[in-house]
N, C-alpha and C positions, 0 to 999 in steps of 0.2 A: 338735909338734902343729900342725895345719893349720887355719885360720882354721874354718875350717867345723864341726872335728872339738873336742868339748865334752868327751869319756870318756866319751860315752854310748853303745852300741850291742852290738847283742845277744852280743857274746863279750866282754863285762863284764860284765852280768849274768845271776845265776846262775836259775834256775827253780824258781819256790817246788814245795813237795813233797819227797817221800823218790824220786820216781822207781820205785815199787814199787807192787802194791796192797798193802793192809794185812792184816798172819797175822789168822788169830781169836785166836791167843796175843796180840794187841798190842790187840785190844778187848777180852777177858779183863779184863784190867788195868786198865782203863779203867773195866769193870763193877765188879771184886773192889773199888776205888777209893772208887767211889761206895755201896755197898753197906757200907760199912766205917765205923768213927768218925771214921777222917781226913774225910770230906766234911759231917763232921755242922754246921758253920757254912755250908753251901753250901746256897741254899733258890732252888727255884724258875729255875734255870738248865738250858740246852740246853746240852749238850757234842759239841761236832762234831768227828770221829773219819775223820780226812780226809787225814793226813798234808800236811797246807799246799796243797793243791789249792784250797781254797777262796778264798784269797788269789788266784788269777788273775782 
């Protein structure tokens, strides 16, 4: 490792996201999800449907 050199630099880290857009089968689910009893403790929240893009 060279004084300079931390492990930091862009062929160490990975790029958030799936690298794809997203199917409508993958927001589907997302809907069927919330639409459903499993979400029934969840009030009043935004669900962003972004595949990790939104983290840059």
């Amino acid at each position: 490792m060279n004084s300079g050199d931390h492990g930091i630099g862009p062929e160490r880290i990975e790029p958030p996201g799936y690298g794809k857009p997203g199917m409508s089968e993958e927001v589907a689910k997302a809907d069927l999800c919330m639409a459903s009893d499993d979400s029934a403790y969840m009030v009043g929240e935004n669900l962003i449907l972004c595949g990790g893009m939104a983290s840059i």
